[in-house]
PyMOL CGO cylinders between C-alpha atoms (Angstrom):
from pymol import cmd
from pymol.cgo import CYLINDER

trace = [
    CYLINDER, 28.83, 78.34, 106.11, 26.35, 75.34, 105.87, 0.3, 1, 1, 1, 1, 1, 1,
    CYLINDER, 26.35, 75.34, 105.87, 22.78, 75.61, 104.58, 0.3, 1, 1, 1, 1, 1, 1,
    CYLINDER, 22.78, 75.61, 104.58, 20.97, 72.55, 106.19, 0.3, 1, 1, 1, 1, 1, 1,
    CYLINDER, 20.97, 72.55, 106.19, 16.75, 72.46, 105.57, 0.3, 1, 1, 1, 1, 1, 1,
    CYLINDER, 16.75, 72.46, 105.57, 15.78, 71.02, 109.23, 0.3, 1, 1, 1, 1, 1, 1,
    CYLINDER, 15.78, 71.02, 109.23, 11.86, 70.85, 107.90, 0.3, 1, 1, 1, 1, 1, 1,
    CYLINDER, 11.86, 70.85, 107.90, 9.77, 72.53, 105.68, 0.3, 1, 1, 1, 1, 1, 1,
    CYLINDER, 9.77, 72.53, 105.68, 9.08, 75.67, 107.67, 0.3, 1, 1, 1, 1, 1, 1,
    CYLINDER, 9.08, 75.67, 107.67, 12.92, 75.80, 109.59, 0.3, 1, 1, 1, 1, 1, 1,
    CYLINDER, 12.92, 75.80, 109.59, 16.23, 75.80, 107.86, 0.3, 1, 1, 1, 1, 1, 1,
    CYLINDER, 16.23, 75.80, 107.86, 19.63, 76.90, 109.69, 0.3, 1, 1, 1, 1, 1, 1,
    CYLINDER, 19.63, 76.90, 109.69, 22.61, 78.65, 107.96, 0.3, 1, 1, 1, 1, 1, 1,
    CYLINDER, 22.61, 78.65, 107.96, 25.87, 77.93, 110.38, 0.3, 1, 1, 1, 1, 1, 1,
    CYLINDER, 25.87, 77.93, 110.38, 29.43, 77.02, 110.34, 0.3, 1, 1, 1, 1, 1, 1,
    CYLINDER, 29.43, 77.02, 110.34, 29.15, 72.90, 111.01, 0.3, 1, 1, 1, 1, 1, 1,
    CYLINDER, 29.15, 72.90, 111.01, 32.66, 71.20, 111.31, 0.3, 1, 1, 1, 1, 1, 1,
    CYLINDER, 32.66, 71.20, 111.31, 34.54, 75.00, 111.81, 0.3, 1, 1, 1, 1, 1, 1,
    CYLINDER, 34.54, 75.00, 111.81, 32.22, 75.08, 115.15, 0.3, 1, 1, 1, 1, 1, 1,
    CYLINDER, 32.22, 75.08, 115.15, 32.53, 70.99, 116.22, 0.3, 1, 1, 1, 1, 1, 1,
    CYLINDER, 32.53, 70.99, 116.22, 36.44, 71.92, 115.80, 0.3, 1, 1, 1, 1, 1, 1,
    CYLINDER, 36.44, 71.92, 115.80, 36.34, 74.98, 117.98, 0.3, 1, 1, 1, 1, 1, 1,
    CYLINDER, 36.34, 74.98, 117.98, 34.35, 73.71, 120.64, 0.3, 1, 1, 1, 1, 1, 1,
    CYLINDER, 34.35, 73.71, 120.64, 36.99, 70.27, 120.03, 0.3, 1, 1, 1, 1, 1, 1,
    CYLINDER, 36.99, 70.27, 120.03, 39.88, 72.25, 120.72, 0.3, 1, 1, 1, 1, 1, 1,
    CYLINDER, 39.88, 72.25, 120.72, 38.04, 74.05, 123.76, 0.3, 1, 1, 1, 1, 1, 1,
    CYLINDER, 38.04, 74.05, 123.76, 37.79, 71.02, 125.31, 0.3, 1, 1, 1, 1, 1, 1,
    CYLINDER, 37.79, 71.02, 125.31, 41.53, 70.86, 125.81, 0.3, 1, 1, 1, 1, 1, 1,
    CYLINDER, 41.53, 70.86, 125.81, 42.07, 74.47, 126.32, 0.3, 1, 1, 1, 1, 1, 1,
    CYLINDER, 42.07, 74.47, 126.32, 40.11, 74.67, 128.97, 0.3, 1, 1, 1, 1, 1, 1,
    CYLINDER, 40.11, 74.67, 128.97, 40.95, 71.44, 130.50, 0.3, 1, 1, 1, 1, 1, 1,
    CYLINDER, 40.95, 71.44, 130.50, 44.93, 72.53, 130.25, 0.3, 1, 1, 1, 1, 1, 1,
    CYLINDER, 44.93, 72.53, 130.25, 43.44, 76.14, 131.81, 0.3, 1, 1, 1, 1, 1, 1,
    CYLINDER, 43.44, 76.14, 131.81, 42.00, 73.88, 135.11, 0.3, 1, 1, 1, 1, 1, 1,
    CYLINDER, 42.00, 73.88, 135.11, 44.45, 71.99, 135.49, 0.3, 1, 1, 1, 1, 1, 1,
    CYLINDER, 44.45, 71.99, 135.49, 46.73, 75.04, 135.45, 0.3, 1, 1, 1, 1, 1, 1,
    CYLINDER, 46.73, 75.04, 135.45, 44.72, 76.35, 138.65, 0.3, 1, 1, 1, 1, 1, 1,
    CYLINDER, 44.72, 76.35, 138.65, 47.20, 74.80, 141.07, 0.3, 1, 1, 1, 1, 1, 1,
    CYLINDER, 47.20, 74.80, 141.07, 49.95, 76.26, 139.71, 0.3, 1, 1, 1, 1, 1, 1,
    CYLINDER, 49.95, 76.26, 139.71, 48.18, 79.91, 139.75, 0.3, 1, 1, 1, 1, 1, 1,
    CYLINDER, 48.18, 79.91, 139.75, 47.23, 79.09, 143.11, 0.3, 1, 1, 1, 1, 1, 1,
    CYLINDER, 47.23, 79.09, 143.11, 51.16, 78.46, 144.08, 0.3, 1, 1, 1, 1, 1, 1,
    CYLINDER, 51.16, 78.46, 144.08, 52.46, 81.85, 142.06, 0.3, 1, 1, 1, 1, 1, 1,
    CYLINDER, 52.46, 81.85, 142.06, 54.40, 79.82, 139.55, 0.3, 1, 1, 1, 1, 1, 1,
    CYLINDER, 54.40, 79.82, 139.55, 52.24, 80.63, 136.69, 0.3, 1, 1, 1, 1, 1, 1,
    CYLINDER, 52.24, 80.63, 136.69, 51.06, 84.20, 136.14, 0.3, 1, 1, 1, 1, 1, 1,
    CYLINDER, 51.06, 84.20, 136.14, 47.15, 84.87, 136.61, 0.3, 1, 1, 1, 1, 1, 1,
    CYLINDER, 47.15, 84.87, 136.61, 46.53, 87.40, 133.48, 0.3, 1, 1, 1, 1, 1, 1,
    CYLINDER, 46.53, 87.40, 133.48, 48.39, 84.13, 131.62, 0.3, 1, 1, 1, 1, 1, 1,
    CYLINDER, 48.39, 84.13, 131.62, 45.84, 81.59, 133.35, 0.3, 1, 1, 1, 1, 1, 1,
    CYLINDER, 45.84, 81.59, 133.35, 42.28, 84.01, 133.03, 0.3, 1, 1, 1, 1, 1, 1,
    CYLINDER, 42.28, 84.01, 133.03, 43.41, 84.44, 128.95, 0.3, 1, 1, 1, 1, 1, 1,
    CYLINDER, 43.41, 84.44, 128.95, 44.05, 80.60, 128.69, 0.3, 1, 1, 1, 1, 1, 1,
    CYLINDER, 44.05, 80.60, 128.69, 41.13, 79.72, 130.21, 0.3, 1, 1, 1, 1, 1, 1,
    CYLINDER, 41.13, 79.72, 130.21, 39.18, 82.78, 128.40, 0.3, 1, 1, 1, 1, 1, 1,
    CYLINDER, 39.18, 82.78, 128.40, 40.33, 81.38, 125.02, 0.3, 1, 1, 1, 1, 1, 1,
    CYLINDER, 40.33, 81.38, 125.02, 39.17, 77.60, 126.28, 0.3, 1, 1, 1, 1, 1, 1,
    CYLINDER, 39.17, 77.60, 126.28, 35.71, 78.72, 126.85, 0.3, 1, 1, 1, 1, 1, 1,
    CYLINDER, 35.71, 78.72, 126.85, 35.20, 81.07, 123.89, 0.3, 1, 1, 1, 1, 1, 1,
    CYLINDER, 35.20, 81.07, 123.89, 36.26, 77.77, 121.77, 0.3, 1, 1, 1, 1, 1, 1,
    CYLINDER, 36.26, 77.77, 121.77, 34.11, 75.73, 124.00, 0.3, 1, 1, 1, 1, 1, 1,
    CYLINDER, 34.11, 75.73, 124.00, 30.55, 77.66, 124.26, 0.3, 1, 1, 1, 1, 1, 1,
    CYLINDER, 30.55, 77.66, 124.26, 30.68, 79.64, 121.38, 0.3, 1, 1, 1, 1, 1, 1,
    CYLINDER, 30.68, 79.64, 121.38, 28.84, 79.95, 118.50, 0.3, 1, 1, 1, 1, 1, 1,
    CYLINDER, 28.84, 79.95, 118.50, 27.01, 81.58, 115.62, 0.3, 1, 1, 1, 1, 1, 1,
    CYLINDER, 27.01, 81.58, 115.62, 24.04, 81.05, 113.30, 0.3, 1, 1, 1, 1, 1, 1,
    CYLINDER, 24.04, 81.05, 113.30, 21.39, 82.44, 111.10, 0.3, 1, 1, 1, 1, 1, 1,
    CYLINDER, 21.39, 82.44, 111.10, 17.54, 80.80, 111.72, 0.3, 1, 1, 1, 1, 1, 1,
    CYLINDER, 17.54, 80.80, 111.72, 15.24, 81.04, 108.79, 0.3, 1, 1, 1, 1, 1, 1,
    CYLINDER, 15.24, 81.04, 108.79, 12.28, 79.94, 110.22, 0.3, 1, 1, 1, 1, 1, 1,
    CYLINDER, 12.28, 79.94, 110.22, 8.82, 80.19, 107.89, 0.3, 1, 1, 1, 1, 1, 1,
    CYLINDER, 8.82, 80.19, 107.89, 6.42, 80.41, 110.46, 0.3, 1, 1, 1, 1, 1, 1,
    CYLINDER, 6.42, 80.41, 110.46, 7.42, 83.60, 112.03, 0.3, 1, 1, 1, 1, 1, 1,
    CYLINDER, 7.42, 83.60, 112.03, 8.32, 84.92, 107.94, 0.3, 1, 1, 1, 1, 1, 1,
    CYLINDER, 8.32, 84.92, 107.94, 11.42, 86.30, 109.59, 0.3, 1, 1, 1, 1, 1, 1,
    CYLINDER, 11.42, 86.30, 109.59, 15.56, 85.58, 109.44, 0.3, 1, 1, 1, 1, 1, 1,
    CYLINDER, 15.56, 85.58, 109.44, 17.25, 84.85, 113.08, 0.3, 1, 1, 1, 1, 1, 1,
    CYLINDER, 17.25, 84.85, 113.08, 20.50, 86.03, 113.06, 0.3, 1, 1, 1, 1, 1, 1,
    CYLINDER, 20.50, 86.03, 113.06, 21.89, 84.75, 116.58, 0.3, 1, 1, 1, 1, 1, 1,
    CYLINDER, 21.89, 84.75, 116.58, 25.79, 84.64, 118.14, 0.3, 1, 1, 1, 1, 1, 1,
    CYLINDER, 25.79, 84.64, 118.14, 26.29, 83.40, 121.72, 0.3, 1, 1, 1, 1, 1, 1,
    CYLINDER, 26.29, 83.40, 121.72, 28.70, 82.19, 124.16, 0.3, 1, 1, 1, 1, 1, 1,
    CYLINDER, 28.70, 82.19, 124.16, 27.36, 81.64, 127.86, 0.3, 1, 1, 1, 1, 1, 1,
    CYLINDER, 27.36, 81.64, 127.86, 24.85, 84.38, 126.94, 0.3, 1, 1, 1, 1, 1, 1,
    CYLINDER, 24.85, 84.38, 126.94, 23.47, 85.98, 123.59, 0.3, 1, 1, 1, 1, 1, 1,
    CYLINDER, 23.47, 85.98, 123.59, 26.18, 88.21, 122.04, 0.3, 1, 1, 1, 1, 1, 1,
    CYLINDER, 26.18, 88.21, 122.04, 23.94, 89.51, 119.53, 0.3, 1, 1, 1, 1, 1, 1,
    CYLINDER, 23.94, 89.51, 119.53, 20.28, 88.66, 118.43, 0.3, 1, 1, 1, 1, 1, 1,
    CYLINDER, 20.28, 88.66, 118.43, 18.79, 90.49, 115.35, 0.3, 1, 1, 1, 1, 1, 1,
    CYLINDER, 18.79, 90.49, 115.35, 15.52, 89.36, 113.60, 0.3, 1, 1, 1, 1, 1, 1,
    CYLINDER, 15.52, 89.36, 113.60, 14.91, 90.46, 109.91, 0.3, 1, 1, 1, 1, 1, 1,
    CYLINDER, 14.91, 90.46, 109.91, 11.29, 89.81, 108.54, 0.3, 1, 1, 1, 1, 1, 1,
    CYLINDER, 11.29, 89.81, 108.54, 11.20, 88.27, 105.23, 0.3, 1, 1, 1, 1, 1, 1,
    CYLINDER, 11.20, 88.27, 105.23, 9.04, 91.85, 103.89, 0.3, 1, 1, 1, 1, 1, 1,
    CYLINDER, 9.04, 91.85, 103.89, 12.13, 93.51, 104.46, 0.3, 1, 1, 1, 1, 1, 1,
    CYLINDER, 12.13, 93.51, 104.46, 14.60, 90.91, 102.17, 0.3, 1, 1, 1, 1, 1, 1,
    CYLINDER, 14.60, 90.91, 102.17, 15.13, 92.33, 98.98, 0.3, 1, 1, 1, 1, 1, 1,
    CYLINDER, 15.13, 92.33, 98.98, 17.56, 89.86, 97.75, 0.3, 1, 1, 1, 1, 1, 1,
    CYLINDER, 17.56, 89.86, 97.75, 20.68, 87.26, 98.93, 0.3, 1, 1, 1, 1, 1, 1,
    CYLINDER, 20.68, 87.26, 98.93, 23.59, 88.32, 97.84, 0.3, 1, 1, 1, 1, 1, 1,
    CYLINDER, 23.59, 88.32, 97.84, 26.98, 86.70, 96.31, 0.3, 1, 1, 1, 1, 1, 1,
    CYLINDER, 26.98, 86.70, 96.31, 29.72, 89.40, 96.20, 0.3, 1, 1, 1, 1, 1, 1,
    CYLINDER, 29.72, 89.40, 96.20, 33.02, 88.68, 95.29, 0.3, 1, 1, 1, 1, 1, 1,
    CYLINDER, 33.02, 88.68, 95.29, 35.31, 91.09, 97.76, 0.3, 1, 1, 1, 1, 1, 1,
    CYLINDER, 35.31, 91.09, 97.76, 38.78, 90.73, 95.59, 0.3, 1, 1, 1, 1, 1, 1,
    CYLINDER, 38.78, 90.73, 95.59, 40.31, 88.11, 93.48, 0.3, 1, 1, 1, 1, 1, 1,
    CYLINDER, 40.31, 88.11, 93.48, 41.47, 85.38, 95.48, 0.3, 1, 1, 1, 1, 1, 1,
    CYLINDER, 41.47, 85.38, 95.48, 39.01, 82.33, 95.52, 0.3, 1, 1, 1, 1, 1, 1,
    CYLINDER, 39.01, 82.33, 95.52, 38.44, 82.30, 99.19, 0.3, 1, 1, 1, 1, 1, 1,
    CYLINDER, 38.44, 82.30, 99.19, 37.38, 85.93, 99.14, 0.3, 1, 1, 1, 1, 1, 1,
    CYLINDER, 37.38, 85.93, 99.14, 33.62, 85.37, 98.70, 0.3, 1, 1, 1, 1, 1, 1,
    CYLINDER, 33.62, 85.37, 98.70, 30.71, 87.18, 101.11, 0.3, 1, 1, 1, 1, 1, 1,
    CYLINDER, 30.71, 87.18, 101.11, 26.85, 85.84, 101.55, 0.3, 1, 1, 1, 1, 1, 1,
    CYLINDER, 26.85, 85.84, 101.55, 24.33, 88.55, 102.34, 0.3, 1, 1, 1, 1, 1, 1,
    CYLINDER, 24.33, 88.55, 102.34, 20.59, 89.81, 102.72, 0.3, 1, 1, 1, 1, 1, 1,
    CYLINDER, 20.59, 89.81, 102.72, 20.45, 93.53, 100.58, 0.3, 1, 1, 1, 1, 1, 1,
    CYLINDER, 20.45, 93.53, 100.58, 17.27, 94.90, 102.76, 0.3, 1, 1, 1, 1, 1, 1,
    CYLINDER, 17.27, 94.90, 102.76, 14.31, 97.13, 101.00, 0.3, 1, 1, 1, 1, 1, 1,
    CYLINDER, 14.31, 97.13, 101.00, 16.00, 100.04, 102.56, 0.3, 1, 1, 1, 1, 1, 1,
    CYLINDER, 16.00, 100.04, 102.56, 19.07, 99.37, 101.25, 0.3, 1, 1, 1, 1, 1, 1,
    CYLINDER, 19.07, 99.37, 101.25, 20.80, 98.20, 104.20, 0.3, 1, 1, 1, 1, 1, 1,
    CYLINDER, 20.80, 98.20, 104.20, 22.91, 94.78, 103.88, 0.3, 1, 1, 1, 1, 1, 1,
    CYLINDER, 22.91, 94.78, 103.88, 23.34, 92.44, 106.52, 0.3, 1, 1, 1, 1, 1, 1,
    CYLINDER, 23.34, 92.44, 106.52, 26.31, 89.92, 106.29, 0.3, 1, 1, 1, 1, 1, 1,
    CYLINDER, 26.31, 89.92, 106.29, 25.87, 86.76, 106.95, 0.3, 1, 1, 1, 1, 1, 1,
    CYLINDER, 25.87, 86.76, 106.95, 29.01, 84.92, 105.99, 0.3, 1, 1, 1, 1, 1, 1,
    CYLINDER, 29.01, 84.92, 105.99, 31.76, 87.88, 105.77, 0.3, 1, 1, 1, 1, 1, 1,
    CYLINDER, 31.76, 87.88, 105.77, 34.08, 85.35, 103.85, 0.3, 1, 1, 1, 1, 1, 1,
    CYLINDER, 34.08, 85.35, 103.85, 34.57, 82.15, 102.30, 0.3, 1, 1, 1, 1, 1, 1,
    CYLINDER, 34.57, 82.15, 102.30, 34.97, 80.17, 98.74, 0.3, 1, 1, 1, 1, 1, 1,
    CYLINDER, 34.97, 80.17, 98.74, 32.54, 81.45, 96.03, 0.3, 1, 1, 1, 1, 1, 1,
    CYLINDER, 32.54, 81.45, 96.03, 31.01, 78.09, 95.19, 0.3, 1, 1, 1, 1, 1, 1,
    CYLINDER, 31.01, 78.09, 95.19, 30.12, 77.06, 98.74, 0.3, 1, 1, 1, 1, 1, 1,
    CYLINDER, 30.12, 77.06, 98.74, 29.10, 80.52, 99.39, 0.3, 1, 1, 1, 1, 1, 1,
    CYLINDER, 29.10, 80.52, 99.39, 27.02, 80.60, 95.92, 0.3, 1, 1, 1, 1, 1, 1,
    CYLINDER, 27.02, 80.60, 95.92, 25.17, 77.03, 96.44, 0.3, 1, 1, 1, 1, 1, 1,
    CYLINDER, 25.17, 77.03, 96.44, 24.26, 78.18, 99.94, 0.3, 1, 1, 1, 1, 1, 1,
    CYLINDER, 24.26, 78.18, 99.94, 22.98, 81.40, 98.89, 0.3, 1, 1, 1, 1, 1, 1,
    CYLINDER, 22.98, 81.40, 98.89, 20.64, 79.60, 96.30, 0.3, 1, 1, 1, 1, 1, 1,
    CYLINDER, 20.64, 79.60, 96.30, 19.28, 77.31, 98.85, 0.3, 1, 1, 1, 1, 1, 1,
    CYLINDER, 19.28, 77.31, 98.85, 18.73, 79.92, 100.93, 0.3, 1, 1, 1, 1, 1, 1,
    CYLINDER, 18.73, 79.92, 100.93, 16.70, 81.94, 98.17, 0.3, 1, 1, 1, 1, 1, 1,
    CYLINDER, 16.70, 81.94, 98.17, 15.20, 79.11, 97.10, 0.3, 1, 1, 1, 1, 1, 1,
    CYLINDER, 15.20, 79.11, 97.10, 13.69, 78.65, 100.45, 0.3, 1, 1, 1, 1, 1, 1,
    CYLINDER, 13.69, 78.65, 100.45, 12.56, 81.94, 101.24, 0.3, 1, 1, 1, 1, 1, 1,
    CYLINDER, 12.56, 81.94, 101.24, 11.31, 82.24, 97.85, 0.3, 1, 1, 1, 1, 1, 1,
    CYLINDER, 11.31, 82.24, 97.85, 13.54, 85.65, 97.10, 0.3, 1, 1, 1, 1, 1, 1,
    CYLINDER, 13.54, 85.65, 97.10, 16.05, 86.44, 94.18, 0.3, 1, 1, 1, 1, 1, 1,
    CYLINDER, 16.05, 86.44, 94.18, 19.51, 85.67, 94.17, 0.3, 1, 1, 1, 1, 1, 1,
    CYLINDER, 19.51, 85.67, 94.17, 22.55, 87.90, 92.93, 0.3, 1, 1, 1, 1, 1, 1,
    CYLINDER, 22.55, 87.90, 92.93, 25.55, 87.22, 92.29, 0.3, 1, 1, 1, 1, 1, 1,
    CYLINDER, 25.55, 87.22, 92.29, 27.71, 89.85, 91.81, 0.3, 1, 1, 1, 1, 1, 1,
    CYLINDER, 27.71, 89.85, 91.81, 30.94, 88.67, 90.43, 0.3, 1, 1, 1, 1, 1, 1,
    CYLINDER, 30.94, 88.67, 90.43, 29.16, 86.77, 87.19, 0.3, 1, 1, 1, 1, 1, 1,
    CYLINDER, 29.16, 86.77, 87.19, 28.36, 88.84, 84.31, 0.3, 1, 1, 1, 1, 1, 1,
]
cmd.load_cgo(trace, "trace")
C-alpha cells in the first residue's frame, strides 16, 4: 500500500505501481484475448479458454482498489471496482478507535494495516505486506486523521 496526502482535507491509501502493473499486463491480456476472437469464431480455440483469457485481461485492466480519507465528510472510503463498484463501505472518523500494525507470523512480508472500530470491529485495509512500509503508512495515516497508532508486534 501507498499513503499519498492529495491536499489538506483528501489523502488516498492504494496500491500505486502493483495497480499500473496489473492494468500493464491487462493491456496485453486482453489484446491477445481479441485477437483470439477469430480463432473462437472458427472452433480452433475453445470458448470457456477465450471468455477466461479475456476475463483475466479485463480484471487486470479495470480493476482496482483504494481507501479515501477525505476530511470534509470526517469519514474513511473504502472503495474496490472493476467496470462497476465491487464493494463501497464508508467508516466515519467517530467510529476509528485506532490504526493498527499487526504482525500475522514471522516472516517479514507478513505485516497487516487496519482501523480497530469503537465497537470493536476491525476493518483491513492492507491484509499483507512488509512491516516497515505497512508501519510508515499507518503513521501517516494516523497522523492525518489525528487518531492513535498501534503497533502490535513492538513491545
Amino acid at each position: 500500500m501507498s499513503f499519498k496526502q492529495i491536499s489538506n482535507e483528501l489523502a488516498v491509501l492504494n496500491k500505486g505501481s502493483k495497480i499500473f502493473v496489473a492494468r500493464f499486463i491487462g493491456v496485453f491480456i486482453t489484446l491477445i484475448g481479441a485477437a483470439n476472437l477469430f480463432s473462437v469464431a472458427r472452433g480452433d480455440m475453445p470458448l470457456f479458454v477465450w471468455a477466461s483469457v479475456t476475463t483475466l485481461g479485463l480484471i487486470g485492466l479495470f480493476g482496482s482498489y483504494a481507501v479515501w480519507v477525505d476530511k470534509r465528510k470526517q469519514a474513511v472510503t473504502i472503495r474496490a471496482k472493476m467496470l462497476f463498484p465491487i464493494k463501497t463501505k464508508h467508516i466515519q472518523f467517530g467510529d476509528i478507535e485506532a490504526v493498527v500494525v499487526d504482525e500475522r507470523m514471522l516472516d517479514r512480508h507478513d505485516a497487516r494495516l487496519f482501523l480497530q472500530l469503537t465497537n470493536g470491529d476491525r476493518f483491513n485495509l492492507a491484509p499483507k505486506g512488509f512491516k516497515k512500509r505497512l508501519e510508515r503508512d499507518g503513521e501517516d495515516l494516523a497522523r492525518f486523521i489525528d487518531i492513535p497508532l498501534h503497533v502490535t508486534y513492538k513491545q
